[in-house]
PDB file of N, H, CA, C and O in Angstrom:
ATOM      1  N   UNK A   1       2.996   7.333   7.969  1.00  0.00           N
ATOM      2  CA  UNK A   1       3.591   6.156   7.363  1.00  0.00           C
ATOM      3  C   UNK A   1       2.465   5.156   7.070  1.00  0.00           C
ATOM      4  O   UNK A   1       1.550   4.918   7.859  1.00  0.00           O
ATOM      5  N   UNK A   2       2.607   4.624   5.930  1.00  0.00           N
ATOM      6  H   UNK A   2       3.350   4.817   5.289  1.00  0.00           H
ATOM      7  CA  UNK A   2       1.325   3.601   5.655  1.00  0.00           C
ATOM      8  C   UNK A   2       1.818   1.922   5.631  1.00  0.00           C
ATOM      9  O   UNK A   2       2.868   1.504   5.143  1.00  0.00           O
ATOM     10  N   UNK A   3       1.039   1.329   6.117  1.00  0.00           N
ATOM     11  H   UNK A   3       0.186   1.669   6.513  1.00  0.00           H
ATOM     12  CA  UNK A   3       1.223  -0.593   5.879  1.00  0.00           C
ATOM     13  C   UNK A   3       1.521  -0.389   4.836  1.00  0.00           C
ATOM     14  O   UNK A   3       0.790   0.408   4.248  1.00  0.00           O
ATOM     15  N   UNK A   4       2.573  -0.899   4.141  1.00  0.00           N
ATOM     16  H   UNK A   4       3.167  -1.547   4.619  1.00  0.00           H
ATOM     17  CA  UNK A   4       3.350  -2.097   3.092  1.00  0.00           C
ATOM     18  C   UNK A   4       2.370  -3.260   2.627  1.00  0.00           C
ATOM     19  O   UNK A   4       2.511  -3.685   1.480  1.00  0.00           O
ATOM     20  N   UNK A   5       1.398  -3.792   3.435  1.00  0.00           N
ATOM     21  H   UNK A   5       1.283  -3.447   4.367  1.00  0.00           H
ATOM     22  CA  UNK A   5       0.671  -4.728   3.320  1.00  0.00           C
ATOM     23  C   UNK A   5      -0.916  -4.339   2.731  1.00  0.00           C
ATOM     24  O   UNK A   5      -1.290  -4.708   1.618  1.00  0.00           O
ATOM     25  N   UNK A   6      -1.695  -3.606   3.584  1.00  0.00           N
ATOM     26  H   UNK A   6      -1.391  -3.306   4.488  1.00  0.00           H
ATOM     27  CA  UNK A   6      -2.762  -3.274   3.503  1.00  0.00           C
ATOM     28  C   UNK A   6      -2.921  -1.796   2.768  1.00  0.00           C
ATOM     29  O   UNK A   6      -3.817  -1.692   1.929  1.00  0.00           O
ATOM     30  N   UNK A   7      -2.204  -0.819   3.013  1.00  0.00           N
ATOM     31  H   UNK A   7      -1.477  -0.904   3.695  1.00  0.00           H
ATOM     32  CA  UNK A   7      -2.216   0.430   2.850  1.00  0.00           C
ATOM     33  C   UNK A   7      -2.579   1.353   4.072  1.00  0.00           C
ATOM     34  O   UNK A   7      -2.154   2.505   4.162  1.00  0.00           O
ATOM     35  N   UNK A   8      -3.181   0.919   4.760  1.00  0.00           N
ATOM     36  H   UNK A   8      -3.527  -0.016   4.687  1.00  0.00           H
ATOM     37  CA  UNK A   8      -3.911   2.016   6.221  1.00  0.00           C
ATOM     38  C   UNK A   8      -2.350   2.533   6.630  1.00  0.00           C
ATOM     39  O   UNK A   8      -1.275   2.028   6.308  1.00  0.00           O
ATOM     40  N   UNK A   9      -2.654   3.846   7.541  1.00  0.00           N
ATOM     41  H   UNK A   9      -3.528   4.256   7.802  1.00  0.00           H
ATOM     42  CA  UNK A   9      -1.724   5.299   7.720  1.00  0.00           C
ATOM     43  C   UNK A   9      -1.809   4.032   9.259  1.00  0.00           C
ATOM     44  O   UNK A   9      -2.740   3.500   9.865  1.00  0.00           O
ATOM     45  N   UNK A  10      -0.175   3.989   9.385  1.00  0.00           N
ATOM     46  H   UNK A  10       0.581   4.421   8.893  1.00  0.00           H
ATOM     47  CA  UNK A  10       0.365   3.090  10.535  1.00  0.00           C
ATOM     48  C   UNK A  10       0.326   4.517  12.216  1.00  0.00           C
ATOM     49  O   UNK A  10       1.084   5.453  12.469  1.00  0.00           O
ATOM     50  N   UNK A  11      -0.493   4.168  12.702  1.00  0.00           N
ATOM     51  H   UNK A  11      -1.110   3.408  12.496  1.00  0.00           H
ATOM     52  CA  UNK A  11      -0.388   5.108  14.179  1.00  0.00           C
ATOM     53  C   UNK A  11       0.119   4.156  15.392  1.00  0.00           C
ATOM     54  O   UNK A  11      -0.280   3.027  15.678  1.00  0.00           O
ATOM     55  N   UNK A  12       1.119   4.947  16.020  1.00  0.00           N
ATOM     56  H   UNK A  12       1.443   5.864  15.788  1.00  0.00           H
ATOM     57  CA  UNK A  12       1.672   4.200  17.145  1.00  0.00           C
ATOM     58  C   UNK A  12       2.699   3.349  16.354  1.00  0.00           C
ATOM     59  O   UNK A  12       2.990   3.622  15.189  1.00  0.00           O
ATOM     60  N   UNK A  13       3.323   2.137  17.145  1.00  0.00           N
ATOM     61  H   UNK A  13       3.086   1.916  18.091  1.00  0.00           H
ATOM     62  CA  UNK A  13       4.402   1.670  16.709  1.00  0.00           C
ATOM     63  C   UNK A  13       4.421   0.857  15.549  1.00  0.00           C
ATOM     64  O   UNK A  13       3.594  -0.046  15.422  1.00  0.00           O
ATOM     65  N   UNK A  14       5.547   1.159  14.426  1.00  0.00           N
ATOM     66  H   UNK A  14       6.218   1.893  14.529  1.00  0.00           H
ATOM     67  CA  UNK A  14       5.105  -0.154  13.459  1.00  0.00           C
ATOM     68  C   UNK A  14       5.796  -1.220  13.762  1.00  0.00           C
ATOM     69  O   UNK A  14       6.543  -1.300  14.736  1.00  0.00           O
ATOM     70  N   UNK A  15       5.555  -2.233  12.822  1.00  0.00           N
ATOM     71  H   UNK A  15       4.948  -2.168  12.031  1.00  0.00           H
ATOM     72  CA  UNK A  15       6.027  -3.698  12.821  1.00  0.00           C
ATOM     73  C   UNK A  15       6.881  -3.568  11.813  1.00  0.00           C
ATOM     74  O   UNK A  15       6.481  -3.244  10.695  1.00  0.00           O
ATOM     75  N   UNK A  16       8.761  -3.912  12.204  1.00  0.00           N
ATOM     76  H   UNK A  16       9.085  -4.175  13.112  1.00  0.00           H
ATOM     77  CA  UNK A  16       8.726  -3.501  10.601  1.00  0.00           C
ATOM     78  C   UNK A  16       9.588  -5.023  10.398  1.00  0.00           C
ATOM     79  O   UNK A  16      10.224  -5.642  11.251  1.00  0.00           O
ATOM     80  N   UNK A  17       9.385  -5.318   9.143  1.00  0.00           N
ATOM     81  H   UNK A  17       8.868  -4.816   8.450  1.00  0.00           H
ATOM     82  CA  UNK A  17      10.244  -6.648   8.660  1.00  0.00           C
ATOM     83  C   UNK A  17      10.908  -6.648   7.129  1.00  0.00           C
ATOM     84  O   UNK A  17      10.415  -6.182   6.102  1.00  0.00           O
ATOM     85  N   UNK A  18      11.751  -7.093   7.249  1.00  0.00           N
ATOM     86  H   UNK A  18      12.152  -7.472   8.083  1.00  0.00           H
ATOM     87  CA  UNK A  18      12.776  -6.549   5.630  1.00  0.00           C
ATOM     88  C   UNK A  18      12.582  -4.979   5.332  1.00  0.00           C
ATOM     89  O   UNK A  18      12.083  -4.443   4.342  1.00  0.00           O
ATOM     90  N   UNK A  19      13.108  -4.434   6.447  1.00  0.00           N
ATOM     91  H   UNK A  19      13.513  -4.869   7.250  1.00  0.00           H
ATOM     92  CA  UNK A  19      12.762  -2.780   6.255  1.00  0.00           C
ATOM     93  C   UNK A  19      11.394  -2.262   5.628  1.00  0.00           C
ATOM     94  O   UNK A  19      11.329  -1.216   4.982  1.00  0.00           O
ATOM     95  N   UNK A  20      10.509  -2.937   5.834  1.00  0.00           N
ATOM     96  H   UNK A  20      10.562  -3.787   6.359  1.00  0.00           H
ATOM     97  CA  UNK A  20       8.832  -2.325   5.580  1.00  0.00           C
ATOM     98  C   UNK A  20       8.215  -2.180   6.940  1.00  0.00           C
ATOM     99  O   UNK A  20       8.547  -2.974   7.820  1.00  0.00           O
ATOM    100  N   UNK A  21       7.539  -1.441   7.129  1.00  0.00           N
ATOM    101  H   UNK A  21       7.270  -0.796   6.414  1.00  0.00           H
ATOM    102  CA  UNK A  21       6.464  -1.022   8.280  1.00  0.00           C
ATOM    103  C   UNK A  21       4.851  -1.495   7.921  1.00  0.00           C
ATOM    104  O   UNK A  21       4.244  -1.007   6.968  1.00  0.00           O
ATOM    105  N   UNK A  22       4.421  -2.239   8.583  1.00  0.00           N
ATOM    106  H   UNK A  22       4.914  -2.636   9.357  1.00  0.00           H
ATOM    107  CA  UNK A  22       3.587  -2.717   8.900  1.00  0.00           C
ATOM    108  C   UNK A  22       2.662  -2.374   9.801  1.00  0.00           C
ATOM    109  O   UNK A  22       3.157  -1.981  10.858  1.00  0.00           O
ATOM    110  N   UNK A  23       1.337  -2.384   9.756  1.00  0.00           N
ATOM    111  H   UNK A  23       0.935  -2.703   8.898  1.00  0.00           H
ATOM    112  CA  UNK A  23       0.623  -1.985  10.811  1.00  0.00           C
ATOM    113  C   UNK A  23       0.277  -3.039  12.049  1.00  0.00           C
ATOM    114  O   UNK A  23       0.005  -2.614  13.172  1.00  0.00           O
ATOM    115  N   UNK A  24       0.317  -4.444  11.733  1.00  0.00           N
ATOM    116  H   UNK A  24       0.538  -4.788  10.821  1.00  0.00           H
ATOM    117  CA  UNK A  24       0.593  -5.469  12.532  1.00  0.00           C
ATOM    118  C   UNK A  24       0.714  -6.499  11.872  1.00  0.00           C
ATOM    119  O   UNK A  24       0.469  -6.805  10.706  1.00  0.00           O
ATOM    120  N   UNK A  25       1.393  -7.349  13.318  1.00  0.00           N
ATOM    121  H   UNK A  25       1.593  -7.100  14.266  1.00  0.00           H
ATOM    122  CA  UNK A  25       1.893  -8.707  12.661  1.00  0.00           C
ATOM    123  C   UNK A  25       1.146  -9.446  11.535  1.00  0.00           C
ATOM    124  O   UNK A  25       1.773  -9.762  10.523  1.00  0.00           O
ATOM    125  N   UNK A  26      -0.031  -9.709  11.648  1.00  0.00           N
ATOM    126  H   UNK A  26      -0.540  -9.452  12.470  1.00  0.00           H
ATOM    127  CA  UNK A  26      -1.133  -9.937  10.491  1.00  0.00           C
ATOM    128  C   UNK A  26      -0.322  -9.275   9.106  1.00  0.00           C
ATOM    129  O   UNK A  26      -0.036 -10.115   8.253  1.00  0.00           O
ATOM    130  N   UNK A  27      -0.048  -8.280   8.901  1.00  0.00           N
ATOM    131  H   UNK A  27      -0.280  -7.598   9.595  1.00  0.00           H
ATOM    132  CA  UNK A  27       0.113  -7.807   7.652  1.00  0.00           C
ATOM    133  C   UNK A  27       1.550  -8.206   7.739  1.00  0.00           C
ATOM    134  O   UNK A  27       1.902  -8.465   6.588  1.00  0.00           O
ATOM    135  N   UNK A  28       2.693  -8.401   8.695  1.00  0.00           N
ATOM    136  H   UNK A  28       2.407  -8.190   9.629  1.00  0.00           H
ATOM    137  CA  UNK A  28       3.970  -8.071   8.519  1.00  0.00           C
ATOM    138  C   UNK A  28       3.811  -9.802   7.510  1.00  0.00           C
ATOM    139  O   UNK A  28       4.383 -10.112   6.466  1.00  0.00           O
ATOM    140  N   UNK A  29       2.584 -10.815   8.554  1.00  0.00           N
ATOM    141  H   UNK A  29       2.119 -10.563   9.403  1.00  0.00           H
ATOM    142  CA  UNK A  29       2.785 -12.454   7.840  1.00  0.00           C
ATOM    143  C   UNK A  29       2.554 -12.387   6.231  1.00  0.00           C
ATOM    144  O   UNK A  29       3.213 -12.946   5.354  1.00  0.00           O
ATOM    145  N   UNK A  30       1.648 -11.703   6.131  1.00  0.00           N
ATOM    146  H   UNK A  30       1.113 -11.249   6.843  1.00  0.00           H
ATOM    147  CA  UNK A  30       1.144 -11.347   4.561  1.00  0.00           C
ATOM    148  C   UNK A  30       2.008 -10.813   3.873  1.00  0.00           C
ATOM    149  O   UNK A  30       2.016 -11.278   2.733  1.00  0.00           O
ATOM    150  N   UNK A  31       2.767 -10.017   4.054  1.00  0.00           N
ATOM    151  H   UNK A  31       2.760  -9.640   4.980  1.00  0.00           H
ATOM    152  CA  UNK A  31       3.841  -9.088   3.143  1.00  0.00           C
ATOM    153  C   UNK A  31       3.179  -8.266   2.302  1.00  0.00           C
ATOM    154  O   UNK A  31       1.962  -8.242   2.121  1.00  0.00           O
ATOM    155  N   UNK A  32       4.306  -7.347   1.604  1.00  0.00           N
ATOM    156  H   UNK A  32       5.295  -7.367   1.751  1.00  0.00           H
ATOM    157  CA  UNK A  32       3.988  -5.904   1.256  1.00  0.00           C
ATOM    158  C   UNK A  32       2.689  -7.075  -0.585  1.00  0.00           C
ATOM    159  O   UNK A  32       2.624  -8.024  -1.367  1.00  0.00           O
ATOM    160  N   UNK A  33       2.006  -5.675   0.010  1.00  0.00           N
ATOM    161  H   UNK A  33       2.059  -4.905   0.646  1.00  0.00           H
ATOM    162  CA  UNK A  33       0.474  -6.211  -1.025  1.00  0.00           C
ATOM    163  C   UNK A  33       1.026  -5.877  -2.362  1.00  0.00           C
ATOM    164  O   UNK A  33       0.560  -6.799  -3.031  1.00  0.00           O
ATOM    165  N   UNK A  34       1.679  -5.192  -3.127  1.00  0.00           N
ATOM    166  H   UNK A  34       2.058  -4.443  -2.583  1.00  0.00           H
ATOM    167  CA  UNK A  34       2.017  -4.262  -4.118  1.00  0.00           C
ATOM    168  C   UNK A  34       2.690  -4.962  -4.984  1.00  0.00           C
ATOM    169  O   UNK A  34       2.491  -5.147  -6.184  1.00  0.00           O
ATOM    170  N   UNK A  35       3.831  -5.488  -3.995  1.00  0.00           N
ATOM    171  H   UNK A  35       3.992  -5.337  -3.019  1.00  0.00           H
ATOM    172  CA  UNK A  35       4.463  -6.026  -4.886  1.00  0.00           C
ATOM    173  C   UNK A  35       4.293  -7.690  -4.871  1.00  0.00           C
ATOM    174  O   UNK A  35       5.365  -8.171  -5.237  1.00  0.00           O
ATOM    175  N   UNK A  36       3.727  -8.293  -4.699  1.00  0.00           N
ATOM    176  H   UNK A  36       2.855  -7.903  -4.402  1.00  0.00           H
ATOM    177  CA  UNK A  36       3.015  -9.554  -4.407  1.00  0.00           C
ATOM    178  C   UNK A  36       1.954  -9.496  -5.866  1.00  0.00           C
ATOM    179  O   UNK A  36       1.810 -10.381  -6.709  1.00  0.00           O
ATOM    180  N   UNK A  37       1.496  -8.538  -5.823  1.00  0.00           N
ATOM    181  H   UNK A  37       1.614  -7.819  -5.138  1.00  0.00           H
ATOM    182  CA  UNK A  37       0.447  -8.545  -7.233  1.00  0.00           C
ATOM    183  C   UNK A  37       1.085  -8.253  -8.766  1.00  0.00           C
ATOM    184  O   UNK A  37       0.731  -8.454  -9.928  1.00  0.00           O
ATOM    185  N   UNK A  38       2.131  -7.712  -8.134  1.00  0.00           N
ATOM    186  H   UNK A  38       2.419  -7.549  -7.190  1.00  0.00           H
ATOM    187  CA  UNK A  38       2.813  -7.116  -9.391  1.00  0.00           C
ATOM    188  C   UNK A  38       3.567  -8.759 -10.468  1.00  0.00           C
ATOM    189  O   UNK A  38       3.531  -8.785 -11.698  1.00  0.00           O
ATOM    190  N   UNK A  39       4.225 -10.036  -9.507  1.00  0.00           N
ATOM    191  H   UNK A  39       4.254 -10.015  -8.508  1.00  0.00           H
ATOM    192  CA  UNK A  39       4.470 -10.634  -9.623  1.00  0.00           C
ATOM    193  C   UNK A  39       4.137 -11.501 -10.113  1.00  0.00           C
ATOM    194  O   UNK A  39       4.804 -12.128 -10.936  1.00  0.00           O
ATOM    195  N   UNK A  40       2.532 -11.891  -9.584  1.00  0.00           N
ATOM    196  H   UNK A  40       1.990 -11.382  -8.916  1.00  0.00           H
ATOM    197  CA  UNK A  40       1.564 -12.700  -9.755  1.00  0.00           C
ATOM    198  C   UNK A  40       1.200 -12.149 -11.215  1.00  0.00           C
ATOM    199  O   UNK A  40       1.033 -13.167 -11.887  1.00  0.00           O
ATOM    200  N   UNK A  41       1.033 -11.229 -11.882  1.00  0.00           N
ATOM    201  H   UNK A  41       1.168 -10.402 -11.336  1.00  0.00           H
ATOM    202  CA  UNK A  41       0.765 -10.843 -12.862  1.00  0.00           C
ATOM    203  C   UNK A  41       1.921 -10.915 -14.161  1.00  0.00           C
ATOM    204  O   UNK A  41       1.649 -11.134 -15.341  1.00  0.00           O
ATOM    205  N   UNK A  42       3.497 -10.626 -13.481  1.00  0.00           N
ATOM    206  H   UNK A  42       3.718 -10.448 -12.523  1.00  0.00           H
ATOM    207  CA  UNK A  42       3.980 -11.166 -14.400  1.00  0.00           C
ATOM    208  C   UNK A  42       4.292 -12.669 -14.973  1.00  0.00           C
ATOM    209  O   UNK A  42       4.730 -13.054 -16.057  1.00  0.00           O
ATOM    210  N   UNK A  43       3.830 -13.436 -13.642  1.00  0.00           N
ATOM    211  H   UNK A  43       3.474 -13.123 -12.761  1.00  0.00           H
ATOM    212  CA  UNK A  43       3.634 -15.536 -13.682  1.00  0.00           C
ATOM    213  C   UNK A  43       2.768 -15.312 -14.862  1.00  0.00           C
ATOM    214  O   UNK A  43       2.998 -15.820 -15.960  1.00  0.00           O
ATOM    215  N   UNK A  44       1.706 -14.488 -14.588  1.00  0.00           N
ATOM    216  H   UNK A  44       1.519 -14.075 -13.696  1.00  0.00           H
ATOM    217  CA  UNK A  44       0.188 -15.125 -15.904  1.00  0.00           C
ATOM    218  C   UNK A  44       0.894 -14.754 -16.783  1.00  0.00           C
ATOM    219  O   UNK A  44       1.104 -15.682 -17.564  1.00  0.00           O
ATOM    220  N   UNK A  45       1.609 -13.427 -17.194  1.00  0.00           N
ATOM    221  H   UNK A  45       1.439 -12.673 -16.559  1.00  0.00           H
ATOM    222  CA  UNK A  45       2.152 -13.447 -18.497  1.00  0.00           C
ATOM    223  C   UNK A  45       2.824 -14.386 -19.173  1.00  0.00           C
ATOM    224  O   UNK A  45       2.798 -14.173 -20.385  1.00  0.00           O
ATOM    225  N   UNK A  46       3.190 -14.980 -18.976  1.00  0.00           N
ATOM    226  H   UNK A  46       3.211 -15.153 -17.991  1.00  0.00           H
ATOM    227  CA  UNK A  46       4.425 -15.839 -19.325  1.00  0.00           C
ATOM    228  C   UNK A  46       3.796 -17.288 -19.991  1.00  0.00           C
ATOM    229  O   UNK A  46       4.560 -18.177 -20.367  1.00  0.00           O
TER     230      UNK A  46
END
């Protein structure tokens, strides 16, 4: 299973928040990376 946030392969327990798995709290505060950029990119469009 990989972070939502960072991408690294999650070993041992995840963190999970709004049904994403996280590799730790650090990333669970940050949120999923993917779609955070995807967003930000459709703001500049506009």
């Amino acid at each position: 299973m990989k972070c939502a946030s960072c991408g690294d392969e999650i070993k041992g327990g995840a963190v999970w928040r709004d049904d994403q798995p996280y590799c730790s709290e650090e990333c669970a505060d940050v949120g999923p990376g993917e779609e955070e950029e995807e967003e930000e990119d459709e703001e500049e469009d506009k």
